[in-house]
PAKOL-940381 format. One record per residue (C-alpha): residue number from 1; residue in one letter; x, y, z. Coordinates in nm, 3 decimals. Layout:
residues N
{NUM,'a',{X,Y,Z}}
...
This chain:
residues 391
{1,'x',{3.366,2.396,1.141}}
{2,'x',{3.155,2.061,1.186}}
{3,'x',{3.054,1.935,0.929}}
{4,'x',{2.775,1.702,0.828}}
{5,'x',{2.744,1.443,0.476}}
{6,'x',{2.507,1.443,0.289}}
{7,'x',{2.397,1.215,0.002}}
{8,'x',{2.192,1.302,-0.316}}
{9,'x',{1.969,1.089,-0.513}}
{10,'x',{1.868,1.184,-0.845}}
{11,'x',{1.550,1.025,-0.985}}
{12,'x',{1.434,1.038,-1.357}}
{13,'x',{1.068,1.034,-1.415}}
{14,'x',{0.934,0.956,-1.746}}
{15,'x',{0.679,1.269,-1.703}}
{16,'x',{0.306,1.233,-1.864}}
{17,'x',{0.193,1.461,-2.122}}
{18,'x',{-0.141,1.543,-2.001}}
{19,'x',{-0.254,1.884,-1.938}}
{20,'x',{-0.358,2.070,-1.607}}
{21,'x',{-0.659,2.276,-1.578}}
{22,'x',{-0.616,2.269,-1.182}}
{23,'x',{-0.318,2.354,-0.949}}
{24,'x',{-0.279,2.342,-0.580}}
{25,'x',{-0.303,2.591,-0.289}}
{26,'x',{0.012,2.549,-0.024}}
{27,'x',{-0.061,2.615,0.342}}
{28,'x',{0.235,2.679,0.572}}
{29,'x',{0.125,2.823,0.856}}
{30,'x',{0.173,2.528,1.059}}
{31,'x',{0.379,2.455,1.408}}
{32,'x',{0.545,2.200,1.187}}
{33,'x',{0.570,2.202,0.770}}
{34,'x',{0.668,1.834,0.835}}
{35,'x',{0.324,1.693,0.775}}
{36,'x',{0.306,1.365,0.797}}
{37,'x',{-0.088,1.252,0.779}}
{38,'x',{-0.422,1.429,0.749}}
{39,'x',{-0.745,1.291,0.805}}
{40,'x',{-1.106,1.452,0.865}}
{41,'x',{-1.440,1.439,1.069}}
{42,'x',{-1.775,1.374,0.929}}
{43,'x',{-1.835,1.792,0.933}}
{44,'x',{-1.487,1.858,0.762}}
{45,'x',{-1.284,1.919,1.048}}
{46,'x',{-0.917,1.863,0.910}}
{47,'x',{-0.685,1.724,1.143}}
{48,'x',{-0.295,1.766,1.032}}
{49,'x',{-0.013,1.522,1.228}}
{50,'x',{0.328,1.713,1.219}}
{51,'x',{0.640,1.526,1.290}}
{52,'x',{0.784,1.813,1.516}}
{53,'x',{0.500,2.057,1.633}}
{54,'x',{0.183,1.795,1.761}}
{55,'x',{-0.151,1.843,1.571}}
{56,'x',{-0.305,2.109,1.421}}
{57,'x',{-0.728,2.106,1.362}}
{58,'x',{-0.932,2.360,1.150}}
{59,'x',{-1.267,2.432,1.164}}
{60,'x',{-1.501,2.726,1.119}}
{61,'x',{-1.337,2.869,1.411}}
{62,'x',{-0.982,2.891,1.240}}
{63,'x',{-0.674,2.713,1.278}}
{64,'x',{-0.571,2.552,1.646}}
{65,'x',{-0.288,2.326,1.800}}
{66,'x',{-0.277,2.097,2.021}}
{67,'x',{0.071,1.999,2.173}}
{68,'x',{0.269,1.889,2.548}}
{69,'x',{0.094,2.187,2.699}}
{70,'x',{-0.262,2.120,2.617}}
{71,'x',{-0.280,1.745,2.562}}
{72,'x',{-0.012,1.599,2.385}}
{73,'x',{0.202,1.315,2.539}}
{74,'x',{0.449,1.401,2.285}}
{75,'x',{0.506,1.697,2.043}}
{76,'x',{0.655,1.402,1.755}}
{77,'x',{0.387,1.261,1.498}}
{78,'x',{0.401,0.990,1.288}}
{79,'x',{-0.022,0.947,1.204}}
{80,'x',{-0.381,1.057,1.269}}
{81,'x',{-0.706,0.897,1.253}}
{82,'x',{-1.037,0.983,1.271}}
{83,'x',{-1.314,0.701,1.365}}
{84,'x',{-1.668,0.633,1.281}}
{85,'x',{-1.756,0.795,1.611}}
{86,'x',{-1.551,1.142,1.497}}
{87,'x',{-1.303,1.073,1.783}}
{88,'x',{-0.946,1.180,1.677}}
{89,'x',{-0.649,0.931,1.717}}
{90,'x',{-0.264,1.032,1.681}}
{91,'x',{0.042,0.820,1.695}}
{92,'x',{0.386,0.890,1.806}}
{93,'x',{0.677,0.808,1.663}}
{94,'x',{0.946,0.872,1.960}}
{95,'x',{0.767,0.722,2.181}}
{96,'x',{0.508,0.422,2.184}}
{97,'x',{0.151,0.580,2.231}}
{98,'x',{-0.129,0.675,2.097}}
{99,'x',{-0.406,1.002,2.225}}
{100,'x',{-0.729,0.977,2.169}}
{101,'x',{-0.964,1.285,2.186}}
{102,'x',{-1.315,1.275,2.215}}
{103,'x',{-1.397,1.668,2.120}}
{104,'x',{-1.334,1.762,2.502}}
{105,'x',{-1.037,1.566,2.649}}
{106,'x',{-0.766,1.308,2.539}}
{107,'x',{-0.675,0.987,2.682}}
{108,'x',{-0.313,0.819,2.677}}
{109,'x',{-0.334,0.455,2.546}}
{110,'x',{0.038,0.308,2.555}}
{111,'x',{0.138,0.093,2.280}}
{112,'x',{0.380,-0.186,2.217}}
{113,'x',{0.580,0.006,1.939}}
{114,'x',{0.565,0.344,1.787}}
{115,'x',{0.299,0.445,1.538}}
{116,'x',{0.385,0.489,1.177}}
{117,'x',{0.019,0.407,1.078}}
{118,'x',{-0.338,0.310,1.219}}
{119,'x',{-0.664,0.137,1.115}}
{120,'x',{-0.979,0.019,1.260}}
{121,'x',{-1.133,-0.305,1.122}}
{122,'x',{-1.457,-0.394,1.108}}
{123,'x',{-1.498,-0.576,1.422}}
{124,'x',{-1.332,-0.206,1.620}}
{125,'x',{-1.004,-0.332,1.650}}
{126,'x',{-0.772,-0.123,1.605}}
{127,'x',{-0.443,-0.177,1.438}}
{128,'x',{-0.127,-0.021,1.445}}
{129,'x',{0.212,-0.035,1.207}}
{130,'x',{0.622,-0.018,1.312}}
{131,'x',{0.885,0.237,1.136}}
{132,'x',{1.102,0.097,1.424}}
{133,'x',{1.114,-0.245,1.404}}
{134,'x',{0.770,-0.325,1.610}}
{135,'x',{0.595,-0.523,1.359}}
{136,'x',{0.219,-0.466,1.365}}
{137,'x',{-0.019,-0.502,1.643}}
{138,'x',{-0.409,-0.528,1.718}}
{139,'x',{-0.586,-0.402,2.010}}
{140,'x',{-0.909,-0.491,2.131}}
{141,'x',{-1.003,-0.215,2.360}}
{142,'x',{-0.771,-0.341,2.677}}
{143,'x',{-0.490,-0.567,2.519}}
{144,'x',{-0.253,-0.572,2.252}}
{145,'x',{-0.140,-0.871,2.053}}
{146,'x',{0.210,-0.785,1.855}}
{147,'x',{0.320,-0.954,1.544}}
{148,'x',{0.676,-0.986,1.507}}
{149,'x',{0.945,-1.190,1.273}}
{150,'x',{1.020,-1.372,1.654}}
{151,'x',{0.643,-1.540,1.636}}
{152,'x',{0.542,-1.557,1.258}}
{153,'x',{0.547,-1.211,1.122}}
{154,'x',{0.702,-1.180,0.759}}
{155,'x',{0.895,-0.866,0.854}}
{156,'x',{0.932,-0.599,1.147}}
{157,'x',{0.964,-0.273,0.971}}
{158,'x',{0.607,-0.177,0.834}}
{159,'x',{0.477,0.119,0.673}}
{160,'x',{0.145,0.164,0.615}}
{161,'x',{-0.217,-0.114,0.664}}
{162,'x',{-0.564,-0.115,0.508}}
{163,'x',{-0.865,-0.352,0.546}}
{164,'x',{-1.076,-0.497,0.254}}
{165,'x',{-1.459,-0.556,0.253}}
{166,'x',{-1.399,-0.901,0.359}}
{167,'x',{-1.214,-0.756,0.702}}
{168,'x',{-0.830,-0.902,0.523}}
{169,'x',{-0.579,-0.664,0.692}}
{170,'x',{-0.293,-0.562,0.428}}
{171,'x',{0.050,-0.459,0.581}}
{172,'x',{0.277,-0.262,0.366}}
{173,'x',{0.617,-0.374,0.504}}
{174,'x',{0.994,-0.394,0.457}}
{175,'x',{1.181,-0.689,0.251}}
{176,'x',{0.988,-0.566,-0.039}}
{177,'x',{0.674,-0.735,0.083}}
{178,'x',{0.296,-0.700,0.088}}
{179,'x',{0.174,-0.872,0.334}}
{180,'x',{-0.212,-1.018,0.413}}
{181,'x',{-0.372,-1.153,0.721}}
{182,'x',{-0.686,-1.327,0.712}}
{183,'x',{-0.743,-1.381,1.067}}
{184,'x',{-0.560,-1.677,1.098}}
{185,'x',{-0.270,-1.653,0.858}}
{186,'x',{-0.040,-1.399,0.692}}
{187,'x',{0.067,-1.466,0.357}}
{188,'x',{0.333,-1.237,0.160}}
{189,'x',{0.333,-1.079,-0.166}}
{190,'x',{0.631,-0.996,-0.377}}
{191,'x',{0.500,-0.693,-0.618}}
{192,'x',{0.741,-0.757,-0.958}}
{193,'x',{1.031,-0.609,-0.957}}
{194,'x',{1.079,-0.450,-0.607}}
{195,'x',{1.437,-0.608,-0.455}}
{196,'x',{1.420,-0.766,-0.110}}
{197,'x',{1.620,-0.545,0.071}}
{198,'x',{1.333,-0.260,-0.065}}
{199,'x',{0.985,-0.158,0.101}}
{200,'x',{0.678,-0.129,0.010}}
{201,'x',{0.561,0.214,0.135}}
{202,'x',{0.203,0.237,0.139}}
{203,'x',{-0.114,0.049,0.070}}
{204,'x',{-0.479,0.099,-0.006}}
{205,'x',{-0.806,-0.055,-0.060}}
{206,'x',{-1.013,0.065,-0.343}}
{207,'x',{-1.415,0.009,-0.402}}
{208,'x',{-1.383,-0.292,-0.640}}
{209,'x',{-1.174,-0.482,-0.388}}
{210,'x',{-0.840,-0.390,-0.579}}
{211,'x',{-0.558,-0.323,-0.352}}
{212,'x',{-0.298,-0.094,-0.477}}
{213,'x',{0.078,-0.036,-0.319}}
{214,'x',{0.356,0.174,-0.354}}
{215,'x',{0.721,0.071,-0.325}}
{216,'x',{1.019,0.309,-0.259}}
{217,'x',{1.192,0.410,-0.613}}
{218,'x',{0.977,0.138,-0.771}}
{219,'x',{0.669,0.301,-0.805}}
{220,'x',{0.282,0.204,-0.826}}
{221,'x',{0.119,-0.143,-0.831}}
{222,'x',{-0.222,-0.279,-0.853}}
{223,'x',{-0.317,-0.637,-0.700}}
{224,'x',{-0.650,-0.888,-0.746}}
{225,'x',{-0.476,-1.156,-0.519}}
{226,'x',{-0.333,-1.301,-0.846}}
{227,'x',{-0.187,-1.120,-1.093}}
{228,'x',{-0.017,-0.774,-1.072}}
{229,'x',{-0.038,-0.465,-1.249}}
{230,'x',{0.218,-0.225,-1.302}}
{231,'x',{0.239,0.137,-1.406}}
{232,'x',{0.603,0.212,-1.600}}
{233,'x',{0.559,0.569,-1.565}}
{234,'x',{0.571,0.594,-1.251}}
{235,'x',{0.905,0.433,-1.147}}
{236,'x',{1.129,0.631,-0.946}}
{237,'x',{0.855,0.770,-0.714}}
{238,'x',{0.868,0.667,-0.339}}
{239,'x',{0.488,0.602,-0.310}}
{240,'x',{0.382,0.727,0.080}}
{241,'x',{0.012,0.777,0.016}}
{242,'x',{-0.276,0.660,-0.202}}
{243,'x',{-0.582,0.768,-0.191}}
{244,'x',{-0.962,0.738,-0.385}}
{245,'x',{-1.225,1.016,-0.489}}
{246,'x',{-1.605,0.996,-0.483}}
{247,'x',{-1.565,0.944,-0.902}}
{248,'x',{-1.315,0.677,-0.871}}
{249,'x',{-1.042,0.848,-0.935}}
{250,'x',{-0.676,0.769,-0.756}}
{251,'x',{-0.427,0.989,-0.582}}
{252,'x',{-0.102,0.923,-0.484}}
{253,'x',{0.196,1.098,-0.332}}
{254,'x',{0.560,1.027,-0.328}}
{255,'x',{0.919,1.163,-0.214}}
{256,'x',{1.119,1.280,-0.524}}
{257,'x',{0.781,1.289,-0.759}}
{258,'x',{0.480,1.506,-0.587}}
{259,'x',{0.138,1.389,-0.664}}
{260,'x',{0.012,1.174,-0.923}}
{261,'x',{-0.364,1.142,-1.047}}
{262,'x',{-0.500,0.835,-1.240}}
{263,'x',{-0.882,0.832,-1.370}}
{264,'x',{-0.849,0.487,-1.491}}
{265,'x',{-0.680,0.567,-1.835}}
{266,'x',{-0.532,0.918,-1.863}}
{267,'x',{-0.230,1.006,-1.559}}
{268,'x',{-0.159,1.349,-1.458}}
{269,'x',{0.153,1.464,-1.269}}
{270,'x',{0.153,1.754,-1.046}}
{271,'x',{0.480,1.910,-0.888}}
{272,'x',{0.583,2.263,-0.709}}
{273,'x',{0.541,2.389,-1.036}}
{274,'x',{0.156,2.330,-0.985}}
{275,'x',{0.180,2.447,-0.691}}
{276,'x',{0.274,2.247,-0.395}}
{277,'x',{0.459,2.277,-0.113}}
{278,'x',{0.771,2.106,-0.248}}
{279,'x',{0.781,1.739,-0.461}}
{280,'x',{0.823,1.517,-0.130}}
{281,'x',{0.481,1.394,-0.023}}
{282,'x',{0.422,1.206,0.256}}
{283,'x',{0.100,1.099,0.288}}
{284,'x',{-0.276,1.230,0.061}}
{285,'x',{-0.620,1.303,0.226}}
{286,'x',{-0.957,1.283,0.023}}
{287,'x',{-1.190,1.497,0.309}}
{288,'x',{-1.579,1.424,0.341}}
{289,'x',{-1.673,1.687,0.056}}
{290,'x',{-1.409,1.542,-0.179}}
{291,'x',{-1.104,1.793,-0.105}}
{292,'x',{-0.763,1.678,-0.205}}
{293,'x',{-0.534,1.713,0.008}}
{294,'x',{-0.148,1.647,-0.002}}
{295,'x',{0.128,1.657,0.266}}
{296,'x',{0.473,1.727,0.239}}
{297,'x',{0.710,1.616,0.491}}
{298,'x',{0.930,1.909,0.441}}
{299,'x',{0.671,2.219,0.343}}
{300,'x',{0.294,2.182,0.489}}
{301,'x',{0.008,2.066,0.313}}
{302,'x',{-0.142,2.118,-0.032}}
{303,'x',{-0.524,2.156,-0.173}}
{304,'x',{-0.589,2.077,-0.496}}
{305,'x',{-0.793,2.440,-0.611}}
{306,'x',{-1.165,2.449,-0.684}}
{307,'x',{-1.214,2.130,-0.381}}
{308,'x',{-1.311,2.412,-0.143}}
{309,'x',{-1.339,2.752,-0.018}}
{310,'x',{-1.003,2.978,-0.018}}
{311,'x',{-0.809,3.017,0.295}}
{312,'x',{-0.563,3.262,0.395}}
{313,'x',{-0.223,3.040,0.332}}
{314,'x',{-0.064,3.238,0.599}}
{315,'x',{-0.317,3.320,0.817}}
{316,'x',{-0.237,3.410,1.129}}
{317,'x',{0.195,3.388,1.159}}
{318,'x',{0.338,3.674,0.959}}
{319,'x',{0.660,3.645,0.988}}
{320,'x',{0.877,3.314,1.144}}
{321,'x',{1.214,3.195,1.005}}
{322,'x',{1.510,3.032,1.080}}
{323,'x',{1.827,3.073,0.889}}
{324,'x',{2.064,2.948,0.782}}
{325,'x',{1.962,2.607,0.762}}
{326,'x',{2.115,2.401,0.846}}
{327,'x',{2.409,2.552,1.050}}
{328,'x',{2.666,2.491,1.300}}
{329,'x',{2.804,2.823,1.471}}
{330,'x',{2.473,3.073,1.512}}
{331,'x',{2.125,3.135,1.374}}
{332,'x',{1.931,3.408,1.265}}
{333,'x',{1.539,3.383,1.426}}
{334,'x',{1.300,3.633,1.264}}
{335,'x',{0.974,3.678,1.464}}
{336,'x',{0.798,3.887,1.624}}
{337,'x',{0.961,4.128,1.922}}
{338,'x',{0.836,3.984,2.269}}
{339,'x',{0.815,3.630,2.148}}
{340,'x',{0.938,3.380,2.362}}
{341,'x',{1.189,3.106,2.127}}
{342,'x',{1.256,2.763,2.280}}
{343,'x',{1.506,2.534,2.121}}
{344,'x',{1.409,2.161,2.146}}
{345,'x',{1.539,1.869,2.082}}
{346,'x',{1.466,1.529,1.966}}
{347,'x',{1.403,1.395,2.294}}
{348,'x',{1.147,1.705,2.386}}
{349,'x',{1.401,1.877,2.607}}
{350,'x',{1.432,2.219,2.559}}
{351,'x',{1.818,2.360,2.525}}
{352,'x',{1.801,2.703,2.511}}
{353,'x',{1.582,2.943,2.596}}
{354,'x',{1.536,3.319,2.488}}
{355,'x',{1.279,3.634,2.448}}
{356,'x',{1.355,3.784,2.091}}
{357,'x',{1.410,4.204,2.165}}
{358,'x',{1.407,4.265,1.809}}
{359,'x',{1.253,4.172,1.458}}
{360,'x',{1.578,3.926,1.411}}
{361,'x',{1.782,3.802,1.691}}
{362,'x',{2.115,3.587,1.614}}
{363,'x',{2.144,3.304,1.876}}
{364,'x',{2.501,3.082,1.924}}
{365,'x',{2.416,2.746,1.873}}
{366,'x',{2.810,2.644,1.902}}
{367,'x',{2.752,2.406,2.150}}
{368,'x',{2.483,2.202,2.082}}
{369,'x',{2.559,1.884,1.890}}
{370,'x',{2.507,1.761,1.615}}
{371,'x',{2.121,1.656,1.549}}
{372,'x',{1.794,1.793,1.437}}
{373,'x',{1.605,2.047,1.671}}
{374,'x',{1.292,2.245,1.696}}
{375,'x',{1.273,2.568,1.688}}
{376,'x',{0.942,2.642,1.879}}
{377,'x',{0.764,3.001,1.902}}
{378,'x',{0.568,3.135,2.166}}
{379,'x',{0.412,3.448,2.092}}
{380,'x',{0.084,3.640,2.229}}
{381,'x',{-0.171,3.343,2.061}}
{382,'x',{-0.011,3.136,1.891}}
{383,'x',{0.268,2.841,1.867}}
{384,'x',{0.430,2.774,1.554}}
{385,'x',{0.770,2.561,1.551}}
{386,'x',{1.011,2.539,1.268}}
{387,'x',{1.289,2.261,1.243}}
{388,'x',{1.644,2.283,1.249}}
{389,'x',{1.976,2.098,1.127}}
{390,'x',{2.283,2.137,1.346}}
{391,'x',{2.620,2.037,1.184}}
């Protein structure tokens, strides 16, 4: 039997003592639970990037997908946007592109690196960040400039980027650094305590000009372009998303910790206890009508209850699931009689093929290799995917 290693880290959280008179509704019902950002149009359209199953929108008109067969260059998301001008922007993470939809069609728009994150400035240009080693680059509606360690760039690996009121681009970036450009130069930030060979995860701009980041197992930190502040309790927490309410109030959400919520004095922890999806969050939304939204990259997207009206969690897919997982000699696929299965892999290529006759259908995986796959659904109107380890 192949097998596969696998490493555990245990993280101790000192845990606040505050109260919660709200909890969070979990919504799975996605191609992909890997969600991996969420962002909104000005009539609260939600838009949900999945890492294996392309983007999902709803609307008054229910949940939809769009993917390789109606759109998509590529069914692997790193980040969406939405613009000024509602159109919709996704990035892709195994390949370097971006779509762009304007309600009726989408346009390709290569890129010099994969897209772990995206921002327009306030001059329109529009900025993109490297998982993969790309550094960050600006484009200007037909070129791209890159910034890379080879011409002046502090570090190649970057995470998230945000823009002040004064147009300052902040890069959240490997070697433990926060970085800023100012249009002409890009100075680097050290936030105390966070080792070199660290990275700072995410960033974000808040009203008063404060810029906050998150580090991987270090936790939260608050900057004026002097002095630093830093938040004890929540060390251990890989911070992947921060986020502001109408009030003020800060959200953030980590791998290892779930969601955190800071009004200025008191903090408030939530965690699958409360609710959500699991306690890996990768990214947080804050929609146009103030709902809270938090994604998991392992088990869909979370609403913080009372933020809006109640949706069927598992509206319309009754019944998808792939067990065990992971595995290495067969599968068990439960769906739907009739439903077409495709196995896919990283690359997009689909390996095997089948049409379930029965409620659950047991499929030899043997010889595919090691990796991670999706498992992709095709029933009568829907597509739903889920993902899959092979030892």
């Amino acid at each position: 039997m192949r097998t596969l290693l696998r490493a555990l880290a245990v993280v101790v959280i000192l845990l606040p003592a505050t109260l919660k008179s709200q909890v969070w509704t979990t919504y799975q019902n996605f191609p992909s639970n890997n969600i991996f950002g969420v962002d909104f149009q000005s009539d609260n359209t939600k838009w949900y990037a999945t890492r294996f199953g392309g983007v999902t929108r709803y609307d008054n008109n229910g949940w939809f997908t769009y993917d390789t067969t109606n759109g998509l260059a590529h069914y692997y998301l790193e980040s969406v946007m939405v613009d000024d001008s509602d159109n919709v922007y996704v990035g892709y993470g195994l390949i370097n592109g971006i779509s762009k939809f304007d309600g009726s069609t989408w346009t390709y728009i290569p890129t010099p690196s994969d897209v772990y994150d995206m921002t327009i400035d306030s001059t329109g240009n529009l900025w993109i960040t490297s998982f993969y080693y790309g550094g960050v680059s600006v484009y200007n509606g037909s070129t791209w400039t890159t910034y890379t360690t080879a011409n002046g760039f502090p570090n190649d690996i970057c995470y998230g980027v945000a823009v002040d009121s004064l147009n300052n681009k902040w890069f959240a970036c490997g070697g433990g650094l926060l970085v800023k450009y100012d249009g002409t130069t890009f100075t680097s930030y050290n936030p105390p305590g966070v080792p070199a060979n660290s990275i700072v995860s995410s960033v974000a701009v808040d009203d008063s000009g404060f810029v906050w980041a998150g580090a991987y197992g270090e936790g939260l930190f608050k900057f004026d372009g002097t002095n630093w502040t830093t938040f004890p309790n929540t060390m251990g927490c890989y911070v992947m998303g921060i986020v502001f309410d109408a009030p003020g109030k800060l959200f953030f959400g980590g791998l290892y910790c779930g969601v955190y919520r800071f009004d200025g004095v008191n903090w408030t922890l939530y965690t699958s206890l409360d609710g959500l999806g699991d306690n890996h969050m990768q990214n947080m939304g804050i929609s146009p009508t103030g709902e809270v939204w938090a994604c998991s990259k392992y088990a869909g997207a979370s609403i913080l209850s009372g933020t809006m009206m109640e949706i069927s969690p598992t509206e319309p897919l009754n019944t998808f699931s792939v067990y065990p997982n992971p595995a290495d000699e067969s599968v068990t696929v439960q769906c739907d009689p009739g439903s077409t299965v495709n196995i896919v892999d990283v690359l997009g290529r689909t390996v095997m093929c089948y049409v379930a006759a029965s409620n659950e259908s047991i499929i030899d995986i043997s010889a595919l290799p090691q990796g991670i796959y999706s498992v992709n659904l095709q029933s009568e109107n829907h597509q739903y995917s889920r993902q899959l380890v092979v030892e």
